[in-house]
N, C-alpha and C positions, 0 to 999 in steps of 0.2 A: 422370770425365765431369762438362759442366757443363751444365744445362740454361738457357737465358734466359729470365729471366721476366717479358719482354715479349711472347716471340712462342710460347716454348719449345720450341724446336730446343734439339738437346743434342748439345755440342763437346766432343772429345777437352781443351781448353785451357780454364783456369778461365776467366772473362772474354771470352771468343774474340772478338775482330771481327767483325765479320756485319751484314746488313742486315736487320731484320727485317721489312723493308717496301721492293720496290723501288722507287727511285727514278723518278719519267712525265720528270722531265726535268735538266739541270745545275743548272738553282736547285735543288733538291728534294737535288739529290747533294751540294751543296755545304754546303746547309743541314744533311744529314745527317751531315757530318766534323767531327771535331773545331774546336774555336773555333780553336785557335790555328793550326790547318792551315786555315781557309779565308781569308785574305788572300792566302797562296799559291794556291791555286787560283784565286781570283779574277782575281789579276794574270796568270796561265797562260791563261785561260778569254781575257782581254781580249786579250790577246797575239796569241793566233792567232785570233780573230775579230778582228782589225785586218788580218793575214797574208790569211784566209779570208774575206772580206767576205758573200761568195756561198753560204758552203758553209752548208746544213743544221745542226745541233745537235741530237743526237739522245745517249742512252743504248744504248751497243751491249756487249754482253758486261760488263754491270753499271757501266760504265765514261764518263764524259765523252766522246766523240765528234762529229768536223766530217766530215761526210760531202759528199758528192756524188757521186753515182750508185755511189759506194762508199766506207772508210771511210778516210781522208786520214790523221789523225791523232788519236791519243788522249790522254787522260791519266788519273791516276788517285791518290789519294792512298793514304799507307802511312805508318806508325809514325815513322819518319823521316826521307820520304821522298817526293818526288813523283816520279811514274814518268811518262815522256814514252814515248809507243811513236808512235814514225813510222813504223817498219819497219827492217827490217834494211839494205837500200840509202841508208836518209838517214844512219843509223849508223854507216855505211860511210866515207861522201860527206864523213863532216862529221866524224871519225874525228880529225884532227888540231888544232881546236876545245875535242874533248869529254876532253883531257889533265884529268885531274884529278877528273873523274866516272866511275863506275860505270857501266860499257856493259855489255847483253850482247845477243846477237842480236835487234834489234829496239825494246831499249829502253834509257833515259839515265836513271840515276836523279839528282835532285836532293836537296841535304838539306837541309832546313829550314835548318842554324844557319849556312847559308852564303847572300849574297845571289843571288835569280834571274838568269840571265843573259836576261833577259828580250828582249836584241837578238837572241843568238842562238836563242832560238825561235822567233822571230818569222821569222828567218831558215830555222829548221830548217822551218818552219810553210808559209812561202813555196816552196822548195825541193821539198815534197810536192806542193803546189798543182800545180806546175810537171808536175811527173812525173805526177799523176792525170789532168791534162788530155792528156798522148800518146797 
């Protein structure tokens, strides 16, 4: 067991990941990840606020999120890793695209040591848009 001795919560994992403090908004989450993971997020965050002009900006289930009247798309940083969750229908949709990333129901992971495909999110981004307003 480890306890943090920031917040001291105590994780089965030495070191664990955690927030000890949640995040009020995307700045705040962003500023909270790793240095070398927030240029990717940053570029992701711009990306679909380019796609999403309209939509809200909100922290939902600890997570980056563009809402409007529900939540559109997310994202979220990981060790390796940025995780795009549109939903499992954009996953779907865009299924022949995402050759070469890690899919699983509802989300695309990205890996740091490879460059963003930052049109197709933008696209992936656009595409939600599209389907939330039906």
């Amino acid at each position: 067991m480890w306890t943090c001795p920031k917040c001291g919560r105590t994780f089965q994992n030495q070191n664990q990941g955690h927030y000890c403090v949640k995040p009020k908004d995307i700045d705040e989450y962003i500023a909270f990840q790793d240095e070398a993971a927030r240029p990717f997020l940053q570029a992701v965050r711009e990306t679909i606020r380019g796609a999403l002009p309209d939509a809200e900006e909100r922290i939902s289930w600890s997570m980056p999120t563009f809402w409007r009247g529900k939540n559109i798309i997310q994202f979220a940083a990981s060790k390796r890793h940025i995780g795009l969750y549109p939903g499992p229908e954009a996953v779907a949709w865009f299924q022949d695209k995402l050759t070469g990333y890690e899919t699983s129901k509802g989300t695309i992971r990205l890996p740091y040591q490879e460059p963003l495909p930052l049109e197709l999110i933008g696209e992936i981004a656009d595409w939600c848009r599209k389907r939330n307003l039906s």
